[in-house]
C-alpha positions, 0 to 999 in steps of 0.5 A: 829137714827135721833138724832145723825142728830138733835146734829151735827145740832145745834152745826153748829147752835152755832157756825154759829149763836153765835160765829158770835154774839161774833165776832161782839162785838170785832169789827175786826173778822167776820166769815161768812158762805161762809167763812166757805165753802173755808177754806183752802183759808182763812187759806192761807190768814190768815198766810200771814196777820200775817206776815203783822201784824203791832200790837200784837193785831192784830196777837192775833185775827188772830191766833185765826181765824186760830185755828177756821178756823181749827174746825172739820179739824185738832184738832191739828192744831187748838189747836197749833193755839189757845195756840199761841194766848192765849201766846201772848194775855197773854204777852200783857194783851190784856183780850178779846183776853184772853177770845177768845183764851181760848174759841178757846182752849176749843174748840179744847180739845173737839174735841180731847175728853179731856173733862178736859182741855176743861172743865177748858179752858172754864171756864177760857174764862167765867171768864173773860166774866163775869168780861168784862161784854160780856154777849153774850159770857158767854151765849155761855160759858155756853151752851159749859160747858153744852154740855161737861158735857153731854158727861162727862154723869155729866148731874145734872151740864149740866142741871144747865148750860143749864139753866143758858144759857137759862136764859141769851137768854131770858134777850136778846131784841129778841120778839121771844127768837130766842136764848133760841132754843139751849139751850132748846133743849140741856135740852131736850136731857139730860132729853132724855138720863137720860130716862125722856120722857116726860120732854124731850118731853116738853122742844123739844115743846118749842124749836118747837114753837120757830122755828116755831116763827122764820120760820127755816125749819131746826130747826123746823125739828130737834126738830120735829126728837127729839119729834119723837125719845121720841115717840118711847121710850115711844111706842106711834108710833101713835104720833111718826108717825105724827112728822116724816111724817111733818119732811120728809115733811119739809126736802123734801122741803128744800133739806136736803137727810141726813134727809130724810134718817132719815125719812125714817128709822123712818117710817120704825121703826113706821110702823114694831111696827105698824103691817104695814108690807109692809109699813115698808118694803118700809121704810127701803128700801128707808132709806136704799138707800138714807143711802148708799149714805151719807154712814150713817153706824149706819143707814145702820145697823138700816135700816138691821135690819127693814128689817130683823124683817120685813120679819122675821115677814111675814114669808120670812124666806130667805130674814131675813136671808139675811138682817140678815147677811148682818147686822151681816157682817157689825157689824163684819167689824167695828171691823176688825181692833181690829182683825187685831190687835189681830193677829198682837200681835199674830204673834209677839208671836209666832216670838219672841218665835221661835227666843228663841228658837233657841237661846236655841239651840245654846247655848246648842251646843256650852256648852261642858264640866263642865266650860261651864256650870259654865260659864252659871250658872255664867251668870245666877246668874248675869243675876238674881241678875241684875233682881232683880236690875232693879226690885227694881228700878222700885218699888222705881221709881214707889213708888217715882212716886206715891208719886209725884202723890198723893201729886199733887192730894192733892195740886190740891184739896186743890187750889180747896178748896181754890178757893171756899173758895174764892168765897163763901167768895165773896158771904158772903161780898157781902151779908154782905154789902147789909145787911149793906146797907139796914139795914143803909138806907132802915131800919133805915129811916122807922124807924126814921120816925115811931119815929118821928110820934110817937112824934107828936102823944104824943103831946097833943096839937093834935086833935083827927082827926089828932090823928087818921091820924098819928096813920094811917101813923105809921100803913102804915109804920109798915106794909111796915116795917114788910114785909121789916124785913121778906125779909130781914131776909129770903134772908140772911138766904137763902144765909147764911145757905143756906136754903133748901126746904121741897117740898109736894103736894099741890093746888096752888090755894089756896096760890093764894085766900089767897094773893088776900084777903090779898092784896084786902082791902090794894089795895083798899086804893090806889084804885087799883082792885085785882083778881084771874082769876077762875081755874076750877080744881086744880093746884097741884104742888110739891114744899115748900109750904111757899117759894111759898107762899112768892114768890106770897105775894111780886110779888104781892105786888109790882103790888099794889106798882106800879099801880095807882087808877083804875088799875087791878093786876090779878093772874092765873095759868095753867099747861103745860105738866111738869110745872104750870106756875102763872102769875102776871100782871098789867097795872101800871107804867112798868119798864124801858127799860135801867133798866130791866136788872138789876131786879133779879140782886144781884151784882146791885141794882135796886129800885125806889118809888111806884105810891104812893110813897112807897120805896122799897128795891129791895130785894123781887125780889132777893128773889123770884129768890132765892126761884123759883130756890130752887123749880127746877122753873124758873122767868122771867118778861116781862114789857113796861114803862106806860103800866105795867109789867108780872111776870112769874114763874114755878113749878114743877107739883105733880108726873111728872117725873121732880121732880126726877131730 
């Protein structure tokens, strides 16, 4: 139904929105909407400036705004013009171009519905983002990767890439995440296709408060059509009717017929289900107007078919059977053409075995006598034996060809294998030298202190008050030293072993009391006030109970780390329709602009002295980014410098639907 209406749109939204982003940052290439109306023109133009060219750069970036240009036109045209750019800005090394080129091609494969070679065009473009740092371009790499694995139906790697995209949105310095509506509504639809609902229904819920947010009437339309759609797959057609009536409102008011037809037609569904017969009729009768006018064929079916159950129901069996038909001639002549081809082949039979026939005939005519019929045997026997021949060389070229095939499968696997190998082995020496770097720096320093303390602590010399403070010190830093050694060792089994959760159901409140009356009497040293904002009920959620347990301990502790005396640290938790969301905030010293985003970063590092002057390692966070995603949960933080900082994460709640994905 209005599904297919809410996808075209926010793929104008990617490219429209994104794609202008990504222009920007290479400076010379701008496609603007109005651009976008006169095609034809601007192709014209385009193959004249490459004529004008004075610089291969130059040629590489208008090749590229041709194949673009070419989008949804001509998948030929615009794949051609994409390889043209990908040749020349690969002899010039010119690697932005590279990455566009790549990107154009991608494109171009996916229109023409080889989800392969788009997939491995995209993910030569996000390669090379990552390495320039074009982190706008990865984003939309990774929402392109998503939507290619959703029509590859591999929607366990979709929805890793929907969230590495939103991931990204969220890291942009945009108060309304105006960017992270695409890739929430994409993980939407793929709860949508996979039969989850109501986690289809709550990712649309968040994209609606961001278009909403923003005020995009059309977006704030698409997600109330996908909300609507769920609705009626779960049955509930009160609520269904609700968003559809606000949808038609908001595209009656912007002008939008195509999604008024949608409308329309989704009342009449909501109406039939809900015993309004005469609203259903009508429904399905203005959807089916306004349908024929856009020439929407699946809704023109959609519309019969109301109309047919609806009479059917209301006893007019003459006007169901008339829709009936109408419905049933229009499904017969989408498949006309396969008939046609059907009797095509037929007639083509049927010629060629009358032209045999004939053939027969005359030669038995023209057989007379024995040696005409030994002539015939001869040619028989040679027309066999070369029968045979051919046979047999089409078995060994067949066999030397799957041979071939085979031994390219094998080579194919093997650079695969060898290419992860490679990247896990990249992964391995950066873990490696963190560990060395830590262990050198922020390990051996507590550790040289604490042996220094305990030396000043031998001497004799010392009075008992001053005996009392250095054993207090020596304390501080063991405690700080333990926490440091219990990261260090978690995070490097995490990434070694690759360790895996144990999720159970359990109350989060009671993870949360437990840190707060660890961390209350060590925050009163320094002054700083800790509680836990009162929860009426319990927060069941599913997940590993001692991750989350660790994950809560160092977001915590770093609040204390960071707040000076008389500052608060609060913990709550509340739960969303498929998530309970805990959060950590503190009115402490905050967090740098220019330094935010290297937090949860693991190739930099970020770390810096307490209020009291505590180091830090900037590992916990790296851990608990590593232990919330093993928990199918997401982080983020939200911080201004001398105000003080939130930290957000989720985790699935106890017998919802998201646990099984």
């Amino acid at each position: 139904m209005f599904g297919l209406a809410t996808i075209r749109k926010l793929r104008l939204y990617t490219l429209c929105i994104i794609m202008h982003g990504i222009l920007a940052c290479i400076g010379n290439i701008i496609i603007s909407t109005s651009a976008c109306r006169a095609q034809t023109n601007n192709i014209n133009t385009q193959i004249k400036n490459l004529d004008k060219a004075k610089h291969d750069t130059d040629r590489v970036k208008i090749y590229y705004s041709i194949s673009r240009l070419y989008w949804s036109r001509n998948a030929d045209s615009a794949l051609l013009m994409a390889q043209k750019s990908l040749d020349l800005a690969k002899k010039i090394h010119y690697e932005k171009g590279i990455a566009l080129a790549y990107l154009a091609e991608g494109v171009a494969f996916g229109y023409k519905g080889r989800w392969p070679e788009a997939l491995n065009s995209h993910l030569q473009c996000l390669r090379i983002s990552e390495k320039l740092g074009m982190e706008g371009l990865s984003g939309n790499e990774y929402n392109n990767i998503a939507g290619l694995y959703t029509s590859m139906e591999d929607y366990s790697k979709a929805l890793y890439y929907s969230q590495k995209a939103y991931k990204i949105a969220m890291k942009q310095n945009d108060p309304a995440h105006e960017g992270t509506f695409s890739p929430l509504v994409n993980i939407g639809e793929i709860f949508k296709k996979k039969g989850l609902s109501d986690s289809a229904i709550a990712y649309n819920l968040k994209a609606l408060v961001i278009a909403k947010k923003v005020k995009d009437p059309v977006f704030t339309a698409a997600a109330m059509y996908n909300i609507a759609e769920n609705y009626i797959t779960k049955k509930e057609y009160r609520l269904a009717e609700g968003y559809l009536n606000k949808a038609l409102d908001i595209a009656q008011n912007a002008g939008d017929d195509e999604d008024v037809a949608y409308c329309h037609t989704g009342l009449a569904l909501t109406s039939y289900y809900t015993g309004k017969y005469n609203s259903s009729m009508l429904y399905a009768q203005k959807g089916l107007d306004e349908s024929r006018r856009s020439g929407i064929v699946e809704l023109i079916q959609t519309a019969y078919n109301v109309l047919y159950l609806t009479h059917q129901k209301m006893g007019n069996y003459e006007q169901a059977l008339y829709y009936r038909n109408l419905e049933v001639a229009l499904n017969d002549s989408l498949k006309t053409e396969q008939r046609l081809k059907t009797i095509r082949n037929m007639q083509s039979a049927y010629e060629l075995e009358k032209k045999e026939r004939q053939i027969d005939l005359l030669n038995k005519n023209k057989i007379i006598g024995q040696k005409e019929l030994e002539k015939v045997s001869l040619k028989r026997d040679i027309l066999t034996a070369g029968t045979i021949l051919l046979v047999l060389l089409a078995f060994i070229l067949l066999r030397n060809y799957m041979q071939k095939k085979k031994l390219s499968e094998q080579l194919a696997l093997q650079n695969k294998n060898i290419s992860e190998q490679n990247l896990h082995l990249e992964e391995l020496v950066h873990v490696k030298d963190r560990l060395f770097s830590i262990i050198g720096h922020d390990l051996r320093g507590p550790i040289h202190t604490i042996s220094h303390m305990m030396d000043i602590v031998k001497e004799k010399s010392l009075s008992e008050e001053e005996s009392d403070y250095w054993v207090e010190k020596i304390d501080e830093t063991l405690i700080i030293t333990s926490s440091l050694v219990e990261n260090l060792l978690y995070w490097a089994k995490s990434q070694l072993d690759g360790i895996q959760p144990n999720p159970a159901g359990f109350d989060v409140r009671k993870l949360i009391d437990q840190n707060v009356m660890l961390l209350k009497q060590r925050a009163a040293e320094k002054k700083v006030v800790v509680t836990s904002e009162e929860i009426a009920e319990p927060v069941m959620v599913f997940g590993d109970e001692t991750m989350i347990d660790i994950v809560i301990r160092n977001l915590l502790e770093n609040a204390v780390k960071f707040s000076k005396a008389g500052d608060h640290v609060t913990v709550t938790a509340e739960k969303s329709e498929a998530f309970a969301i805990l959060k950590i905030r503190d009115n402490g010293k905050g967090i740098p602009e220019e330094a935010q985003s290297k937090i949860f970063n693991k190739y930099t590092s970020y770390t810096t002295f307490g209020t009291a002057s505590e180091k830090g390692s900037g590992l916990g966070l790296l851990l608990c980014k590593e232990l919330v995603e093993r928990n199918n949960g997401t982080i983020w933080f939200e911080s201004k410098a001398g105000i003080g900082s939130t930290f957000y994460f989720t985790v699935p709640i106890e017998n919802e639907e998201l646990v099984a994905v």
